[in-house]
C-alpha positions as a printed Julia matrix, in Angstrom:
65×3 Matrix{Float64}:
  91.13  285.9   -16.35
  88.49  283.93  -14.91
  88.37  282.59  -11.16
  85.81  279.84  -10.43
  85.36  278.27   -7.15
  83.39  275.03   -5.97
  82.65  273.5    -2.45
  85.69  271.27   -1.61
  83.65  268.29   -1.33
  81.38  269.24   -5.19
  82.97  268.33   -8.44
  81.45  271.3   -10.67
  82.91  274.28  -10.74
  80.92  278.09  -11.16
  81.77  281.07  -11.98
  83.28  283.24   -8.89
  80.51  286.05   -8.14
  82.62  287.57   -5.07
  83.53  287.11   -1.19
  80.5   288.79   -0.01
  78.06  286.36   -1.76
  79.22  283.35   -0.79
  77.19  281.28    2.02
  80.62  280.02    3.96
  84.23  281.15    4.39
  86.28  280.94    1.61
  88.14  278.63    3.92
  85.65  275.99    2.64
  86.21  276.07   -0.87
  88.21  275.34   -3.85
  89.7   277.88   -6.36
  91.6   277.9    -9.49
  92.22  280.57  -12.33
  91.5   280.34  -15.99
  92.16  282.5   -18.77
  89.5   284.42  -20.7
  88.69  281.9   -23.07
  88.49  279.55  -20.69
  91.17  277.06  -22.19
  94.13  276.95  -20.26
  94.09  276.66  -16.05
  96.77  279.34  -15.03
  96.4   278.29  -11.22
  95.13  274.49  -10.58
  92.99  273.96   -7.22
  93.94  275.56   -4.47
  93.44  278.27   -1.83
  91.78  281.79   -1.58
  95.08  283.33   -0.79
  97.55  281.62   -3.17
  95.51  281.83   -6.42
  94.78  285.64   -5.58
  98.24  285.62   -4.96
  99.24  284.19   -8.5
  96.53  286.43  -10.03
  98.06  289.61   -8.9
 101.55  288.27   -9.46
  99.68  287.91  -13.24
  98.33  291.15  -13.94
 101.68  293.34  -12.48
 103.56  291.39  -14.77
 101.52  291.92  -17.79
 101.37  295.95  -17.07
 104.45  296.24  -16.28
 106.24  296.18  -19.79
């Protein structure tokens, strides 16, 4: 999965590189969740928290079974 994150008031999108890089809070910014290809948006815009949130939900449910 891919998470890409933009400045709420930008309209391109980049690759996430991780919380410690970015210049503000991640209160300031946009996020949403692809999959690997880069086809499908699993999590449209939206918080820090509740696309890390869907992401982990994600990833226990695909190593679960």
């Amino acid at each position: 999965m891919v998470l890409q994150y933009k400045l709420k008031k930008e309209t391109r999108w980049k690759k996430y590189p991780g919380k410690a890089k970015l210049k503000e809070g991640v209160g300031e910014y946009d996020f949403r969740l692809l999959n690997e290809a880069k086809t499908k948006v699993l999590v449209p815009k939206g918080s820090y928290k509740r696309v890390l949130k869907r992401f982990r939900q994600i990833e226990y449910f695909k190593h679960k079974f």
